[in-house]
Structures are given as structure tokens and as C-alpha cells.
C-alpha positions in Angstrom: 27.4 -0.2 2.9 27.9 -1.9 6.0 26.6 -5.4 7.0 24.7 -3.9 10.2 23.0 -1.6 8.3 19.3 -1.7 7.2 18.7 -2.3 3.8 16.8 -1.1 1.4 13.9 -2.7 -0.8 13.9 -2.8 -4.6 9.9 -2.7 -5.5 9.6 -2.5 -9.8 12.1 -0.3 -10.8 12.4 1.9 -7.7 14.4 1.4 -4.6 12.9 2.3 -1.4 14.6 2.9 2.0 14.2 0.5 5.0 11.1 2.2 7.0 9.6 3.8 4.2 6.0 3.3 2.8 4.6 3.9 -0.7 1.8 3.3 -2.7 2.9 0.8 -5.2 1.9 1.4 -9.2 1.2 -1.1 -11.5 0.9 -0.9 -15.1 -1.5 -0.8 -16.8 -3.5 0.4 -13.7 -1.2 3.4 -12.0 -1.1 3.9 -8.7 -2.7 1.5 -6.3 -4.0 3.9 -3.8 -6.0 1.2 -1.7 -2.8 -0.8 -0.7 0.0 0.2 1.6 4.2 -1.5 1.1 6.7 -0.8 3.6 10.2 -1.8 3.6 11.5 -3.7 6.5 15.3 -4.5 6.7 15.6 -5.3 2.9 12.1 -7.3 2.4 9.2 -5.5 0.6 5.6 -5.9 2.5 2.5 -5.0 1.2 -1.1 -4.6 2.4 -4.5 -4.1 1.0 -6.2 -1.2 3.3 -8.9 -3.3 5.2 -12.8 -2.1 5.3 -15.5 -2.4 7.9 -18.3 -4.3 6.8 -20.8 -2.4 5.6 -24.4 -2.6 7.3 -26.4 -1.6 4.2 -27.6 -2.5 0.9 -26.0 -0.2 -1.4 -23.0 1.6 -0.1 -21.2 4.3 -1.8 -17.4 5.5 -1.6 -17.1 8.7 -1.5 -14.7 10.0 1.4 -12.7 6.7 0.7 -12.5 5.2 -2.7 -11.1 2.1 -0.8 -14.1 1.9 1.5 -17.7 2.0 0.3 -19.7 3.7 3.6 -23.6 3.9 3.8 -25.2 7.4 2.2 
């Protein structure tokens, strides 16, 4: 590999290639669908998918399990 080159990111037992996004599993849980990683030039970053507040009482998420939305 060459020094100039972008690296990859190592993320649990998989490697991932510089640019690319996954959603990362975790045992016991599986696969966390509400948060994003991303490799960037070797270093692995990783986000939680942020929600709009919700404006009522009792919101339910059924579109997107991440985000709860009004009925």
C-alpha cells in the first residue's frame, strides 16, 4: 500500500474502506440501524441519526424506528 493512499478503518472485526458507511452491530444487540460510521482516511466516525423534536404527547415510530413522529 502506498503512504498517499487513503486508508481503510478496522471497526470490530471487519475492515471498511476509506469513504464507506455502515451500520455498525453490536453484540448482544445486532445491528444498530439508528447510527451511521463512515471511514475517513483511516479513522472510524460514528453518529447517532438525530430527531426533530416532537410537538406531541405521545409520539409513535412507525415510518422511522429512530424517530418517534405524531399519529
Amino acid at each position: 500500500m502506498q503512504a498517499d493512499a487513503p486508508r481503510a478503518c478496522r471497526f470490530g472485526r471487519r475492515w471498511y474502506l476509506n469513504n464507506e458507511s455502515w451500520h455498525p452491530s453490536v453484540p448482544p444487540f445486532g445491528e444498530m440501524k439508528c447510527i451511521l460510521c463512515w471511514c475517513v482516511s483511516g479513522e472510524t466516525h460514528c453518529q447517532r441519526q438525530e430527531c426533530p423534536p416532537s410537538a406531541c404527547a405521545s409520539p409513535a415510530s412507525r415510518d422511522n424506528p429512530c424517530c418517534a413522529k405524531c399519529r
